[in-house]
C-alpha positions in Angstrom: -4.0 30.6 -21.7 -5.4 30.3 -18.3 -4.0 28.6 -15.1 -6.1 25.8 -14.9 -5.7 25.4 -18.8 -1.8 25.3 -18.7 -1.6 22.7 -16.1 -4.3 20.6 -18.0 -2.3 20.8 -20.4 0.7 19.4 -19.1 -1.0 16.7 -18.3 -1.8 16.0 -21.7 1.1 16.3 -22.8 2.7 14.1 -20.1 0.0 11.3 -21.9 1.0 12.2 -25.5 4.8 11.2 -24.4 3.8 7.8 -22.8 1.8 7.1 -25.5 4.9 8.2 -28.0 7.4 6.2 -26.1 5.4 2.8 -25.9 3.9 3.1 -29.4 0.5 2.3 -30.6 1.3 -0.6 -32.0 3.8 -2.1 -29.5 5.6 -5.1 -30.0 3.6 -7.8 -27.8 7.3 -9.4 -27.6 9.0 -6.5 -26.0 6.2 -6.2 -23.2 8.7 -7.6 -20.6 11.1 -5.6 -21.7 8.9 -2.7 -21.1 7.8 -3.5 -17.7 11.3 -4.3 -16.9 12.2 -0.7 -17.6 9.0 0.8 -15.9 9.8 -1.0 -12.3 13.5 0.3 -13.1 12.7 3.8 -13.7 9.5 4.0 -11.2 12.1 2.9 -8.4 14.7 5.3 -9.5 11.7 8.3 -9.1 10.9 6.9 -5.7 14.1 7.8 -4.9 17.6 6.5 -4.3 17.8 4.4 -0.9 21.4 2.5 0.0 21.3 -1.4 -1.1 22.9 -2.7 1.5 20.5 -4.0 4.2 21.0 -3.2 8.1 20.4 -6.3 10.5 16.9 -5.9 11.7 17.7 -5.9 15.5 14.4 -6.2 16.5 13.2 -5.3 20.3 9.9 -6.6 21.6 8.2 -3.3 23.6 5.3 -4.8 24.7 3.2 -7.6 24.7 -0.9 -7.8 25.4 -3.2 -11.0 25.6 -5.9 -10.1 23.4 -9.3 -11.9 23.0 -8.5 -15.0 20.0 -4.8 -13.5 19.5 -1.4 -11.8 20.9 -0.6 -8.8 20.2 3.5 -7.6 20.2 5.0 -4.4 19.9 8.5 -4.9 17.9 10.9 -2.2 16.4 13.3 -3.4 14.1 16.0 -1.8 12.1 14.6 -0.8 8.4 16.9 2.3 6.4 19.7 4.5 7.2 19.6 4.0 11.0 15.5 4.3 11.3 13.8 1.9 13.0 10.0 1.1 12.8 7.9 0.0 15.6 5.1 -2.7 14.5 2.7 -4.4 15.6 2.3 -7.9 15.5 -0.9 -9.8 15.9 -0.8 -13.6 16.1 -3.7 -15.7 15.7 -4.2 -18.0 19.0 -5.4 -20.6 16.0 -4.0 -19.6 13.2 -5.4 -20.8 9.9 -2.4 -23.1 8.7 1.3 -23.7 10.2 3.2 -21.9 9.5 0.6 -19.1 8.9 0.2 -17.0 6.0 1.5 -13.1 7.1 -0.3 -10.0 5.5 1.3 -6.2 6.0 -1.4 -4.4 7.2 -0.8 -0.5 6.4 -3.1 2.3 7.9 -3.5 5.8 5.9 -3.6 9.4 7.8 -4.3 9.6 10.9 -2.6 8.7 14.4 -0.7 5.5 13.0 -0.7 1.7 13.6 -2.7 1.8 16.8 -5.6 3.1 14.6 -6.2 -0.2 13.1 -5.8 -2.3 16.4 -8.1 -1.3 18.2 -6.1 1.5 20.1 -6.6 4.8 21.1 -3.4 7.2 20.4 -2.1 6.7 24.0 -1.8 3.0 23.5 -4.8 2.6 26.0 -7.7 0.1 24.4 -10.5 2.0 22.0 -14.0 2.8 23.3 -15.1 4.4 20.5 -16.1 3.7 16.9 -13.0 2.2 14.8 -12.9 5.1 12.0 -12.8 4.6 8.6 -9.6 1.9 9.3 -12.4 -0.2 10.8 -9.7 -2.2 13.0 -8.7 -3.9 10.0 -5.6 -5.6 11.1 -7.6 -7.6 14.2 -10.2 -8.0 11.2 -7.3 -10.2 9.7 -6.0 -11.8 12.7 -9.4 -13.2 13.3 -9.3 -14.7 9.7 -6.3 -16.5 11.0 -3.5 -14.6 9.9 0.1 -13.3 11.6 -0.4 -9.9 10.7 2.4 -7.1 10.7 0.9 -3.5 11.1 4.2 -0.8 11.0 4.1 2.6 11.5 4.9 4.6 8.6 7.1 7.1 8.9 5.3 10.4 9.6 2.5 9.6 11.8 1.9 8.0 15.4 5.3 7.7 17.5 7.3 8.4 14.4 6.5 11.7 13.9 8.6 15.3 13.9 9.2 16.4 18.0 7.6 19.9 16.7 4.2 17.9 15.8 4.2 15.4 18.8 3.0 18.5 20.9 0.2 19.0 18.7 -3.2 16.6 18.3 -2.6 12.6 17.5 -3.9 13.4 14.2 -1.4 16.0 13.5 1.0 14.3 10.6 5.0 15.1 9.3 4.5 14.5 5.9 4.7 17.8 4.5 8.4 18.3 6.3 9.6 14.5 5.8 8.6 15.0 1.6 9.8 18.8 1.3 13.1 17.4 2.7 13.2 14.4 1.0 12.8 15.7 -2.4 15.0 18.4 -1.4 17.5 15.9 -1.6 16.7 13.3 -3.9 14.2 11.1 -2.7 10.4 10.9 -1.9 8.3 10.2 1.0 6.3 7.3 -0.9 9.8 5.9 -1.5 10.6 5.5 1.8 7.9 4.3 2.8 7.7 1.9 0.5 11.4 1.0 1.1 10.8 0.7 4.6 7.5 -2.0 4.1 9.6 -4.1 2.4 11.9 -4.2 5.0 8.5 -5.5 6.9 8.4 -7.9 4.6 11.7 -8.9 5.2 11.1 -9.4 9.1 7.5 -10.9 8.4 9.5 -13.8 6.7 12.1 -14.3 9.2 9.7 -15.5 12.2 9.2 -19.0 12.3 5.6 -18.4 12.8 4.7 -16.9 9.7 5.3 -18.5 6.1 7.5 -16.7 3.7 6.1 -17.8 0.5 2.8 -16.3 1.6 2.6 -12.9 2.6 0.7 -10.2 1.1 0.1 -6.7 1.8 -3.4 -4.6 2.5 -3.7 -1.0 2.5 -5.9 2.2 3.3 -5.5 5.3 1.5 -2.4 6.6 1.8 -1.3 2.4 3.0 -2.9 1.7 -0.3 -0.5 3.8 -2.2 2.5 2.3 -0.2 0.8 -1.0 -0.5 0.1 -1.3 -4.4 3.6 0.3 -4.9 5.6 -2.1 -2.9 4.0 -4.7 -4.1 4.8 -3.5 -7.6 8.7 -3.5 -6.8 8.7 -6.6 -4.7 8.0 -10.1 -6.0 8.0 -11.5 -2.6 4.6 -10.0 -1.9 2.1 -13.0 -2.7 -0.9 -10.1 -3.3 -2.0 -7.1 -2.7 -5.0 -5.1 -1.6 -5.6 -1.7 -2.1 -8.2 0.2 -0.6 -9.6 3.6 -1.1 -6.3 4.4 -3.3 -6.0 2.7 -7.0 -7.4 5.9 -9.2 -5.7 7.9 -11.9 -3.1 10.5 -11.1 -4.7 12.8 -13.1 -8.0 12.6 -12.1 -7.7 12.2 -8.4 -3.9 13.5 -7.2 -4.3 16.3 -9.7 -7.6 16.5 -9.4 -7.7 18.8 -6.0 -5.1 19.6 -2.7 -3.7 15.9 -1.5 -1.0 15.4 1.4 2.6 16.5 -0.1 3.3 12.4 0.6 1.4 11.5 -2.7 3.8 13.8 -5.4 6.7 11.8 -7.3 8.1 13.9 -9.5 8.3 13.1 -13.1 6.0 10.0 -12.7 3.2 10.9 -15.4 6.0 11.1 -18.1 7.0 7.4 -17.5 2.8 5.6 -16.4 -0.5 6.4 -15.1 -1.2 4.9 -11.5 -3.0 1.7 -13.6 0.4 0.7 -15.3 2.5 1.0 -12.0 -0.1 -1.2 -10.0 -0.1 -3.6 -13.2 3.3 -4.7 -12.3 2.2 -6.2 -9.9 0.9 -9.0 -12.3 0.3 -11.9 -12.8 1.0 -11.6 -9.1 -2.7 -11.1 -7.5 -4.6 -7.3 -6.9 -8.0 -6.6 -4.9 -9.4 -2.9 -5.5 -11.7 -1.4 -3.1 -13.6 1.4 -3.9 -16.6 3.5 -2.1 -19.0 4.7 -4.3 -19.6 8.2 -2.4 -15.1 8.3 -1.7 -14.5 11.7 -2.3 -10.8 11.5 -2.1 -10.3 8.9 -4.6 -13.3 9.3 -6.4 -14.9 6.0 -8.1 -15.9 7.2 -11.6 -11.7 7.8 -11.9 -11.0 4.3 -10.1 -13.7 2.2 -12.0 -11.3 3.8 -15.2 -8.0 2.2 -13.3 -9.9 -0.9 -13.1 -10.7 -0.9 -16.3 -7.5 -0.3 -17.8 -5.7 -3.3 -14.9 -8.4 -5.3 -16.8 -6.4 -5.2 -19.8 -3.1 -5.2 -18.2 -4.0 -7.9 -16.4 -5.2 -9.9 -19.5 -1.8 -9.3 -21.8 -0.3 -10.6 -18.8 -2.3 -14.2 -19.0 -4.0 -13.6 -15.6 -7.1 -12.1 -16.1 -8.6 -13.8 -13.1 -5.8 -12.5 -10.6 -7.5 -8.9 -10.7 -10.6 -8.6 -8.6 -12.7 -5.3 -7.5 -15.2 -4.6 -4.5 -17.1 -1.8 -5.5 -19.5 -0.9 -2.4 -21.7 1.3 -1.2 -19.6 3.8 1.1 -17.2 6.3 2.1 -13.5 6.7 1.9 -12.9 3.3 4.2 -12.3 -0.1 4.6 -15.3 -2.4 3.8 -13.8 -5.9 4.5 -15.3 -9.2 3.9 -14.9 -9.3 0.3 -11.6 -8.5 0.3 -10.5 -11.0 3.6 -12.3 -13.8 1.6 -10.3 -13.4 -1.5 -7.4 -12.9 0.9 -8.0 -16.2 2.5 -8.4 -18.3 -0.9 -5.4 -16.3 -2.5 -3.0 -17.4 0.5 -4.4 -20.8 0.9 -4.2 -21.9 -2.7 -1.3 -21.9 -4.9 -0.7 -18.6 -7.0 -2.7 -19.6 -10.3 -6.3 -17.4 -10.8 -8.9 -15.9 -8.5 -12.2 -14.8 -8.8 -13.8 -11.6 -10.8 -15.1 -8.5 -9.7 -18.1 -7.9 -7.0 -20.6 -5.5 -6.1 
């Protein structure tokens, strides 16, 4: 048997063992059940992260006047003695009081100041916005308080021996050898970390706790669709440029080191981790010329949410942009569905576009 043949084959069998473990025929009645031990398991892969929660302690940095919002700098206490800096972008006229929130997560690159508008140094951005496209002002102009951390691994929260090198330059592969090393994964505590966003987002008076939802890019759509799927507090989610099938885009050719949880394919596919999530409400973006997350494999994860999203009696909370593009943001779609998700209560929302 060749290489390429043997690992195929473990991925096979990796689907023959779900498929053996849920049965063909599987009790409609114990579909809880199973979901309840999928979320159990899939955070146990994601690693083991202490329970107890650290005061957040947060400490403004900075503060600019921006053009129809504020924009803060805050670091606040997440896991384990880290602390994340965020930004926070507050609408001068925000679209309700108190506003909905939305977690804004960027993908690789040189962090959080990538999607306000920033150039590495902190100084303001001349140039064209990259495939983050600004996205975080994008939803501050749509009246949002919006939280955009920096994940662990890129910007200012990178290793001292890749700070000397270009902004681009990531930790990943370091942070996730050692973190597997010793029990965890980088996803995991990343995804750990977000929700300790979300647990600042609903402390500020300014921002409504029973609304806040989560958007993503890339890798900030993998932590985005995953935190989401562990934590009920998140209204909805958008992921962009991520939602796929493990085997046919993670396997599929060389990704960053931050994507591998190990063991993951014998418990789900990526669909049935994102459709915990639900009924709570997803948005898919997908480019049709992304060659990272390619869209033949994420118009099958859609697909397949279609039906998970169906057994759980919410067929309209699962909605898809499918655009002409790259690996990138596209926008208006999904901050229209955004703004009628967090202004209406949490029933149904509208079907896929093109």
């Amino acid at each position: 048997m060749d290489i390429e043949r043997y690992l195929s084959s473990l991925t096979e069998q990796a689907a023959e063992r779900r498929r053996f473990a849920r049965g063909d025929g599987a009790d409609p009645a114990d579909r809880e059940g199973r979901r309840a031990r999928l979320r159990e398991s899939f955070s146990r892969l994601l690693g083991e992260f202490p329970a107890e929660e650290q005061p957040p302690e947060p400490r403004l940095l900075e503060r600019t006047e921006c053009d129809g919002y504020i924009r803060e700098r805050v670091e606040f206490a997440t896991v384990e003695g880290l602390r994340m800096p965020t930004y926070v972008l507050m609408p001068r006229r925000p679209a309700s009081v108190p506003a909905a929130a939305v977690i804004a997560l960027h993908g690789h690159g040189y962090g959080s100041r990538e999607i306000v508008g920033l150039e590495p140094d902190g100084s303001e951005r001349a140039g064209h916005p990259g495939l983050h496209k600004d996205f975080a002002i994008s939803l501050a102009r749509e009246g949002f308080v919006v939280f955009a951390p920096e994940l662990i691994g890129f910007g200012d929260r990178r290793l001292e021996e890749d700070k000397q090198e270009k902004p681009g330059q990531n930790s990943c592969f370091r942070l996730a050898a050692h973190l597997l090393l010793t029990g965890r994964t980088l996803a995991g505590l990343r995804v750990r970390e977000t929700m300790r966003a979300v647990d600042y987002a609903r402390s500020l008076p300014g921002a409504d706790p029973n609304r806040i939802a989560v958007m993503g890019i890339s890798g900030g759509g993998l932590v985005a669709g995953f935190a989401a799927a562990l934590d009920e507090r998140i209204r909805c989610a958008v992921v962009s440029g991520y939602a796929s099938l493990f085997a046919e885009s993670i396997l599929a050719r060389n990704h960053c080191l931050d994507n591998y949880i190990p063991g993951i394919l014998l418990e789900a596919e990526m669909p049935e981790l994102l459709g915990l999530i639900a009924p709570r409400a997803l948005f898919l973006e997908s480019g049709d010329a992304d060659r990272v997350f390619p869209r033949e494999a994420a118009e099958k994860a859609y697909r397949e949410l279609q039906g998970l999203y169906s057994e759980a009696g919410a067929p309209g909370s699962l909605a898809a942009d499918f655009f002409a593009g790259g690996h990138e943001i596209h926008g208006e779609p999904a901050f229209a569905w955004l703004r009628e998700r967090l202004e209406a209560p949490p029933t149904t929302g509208r079907g896929e576009s093109r």
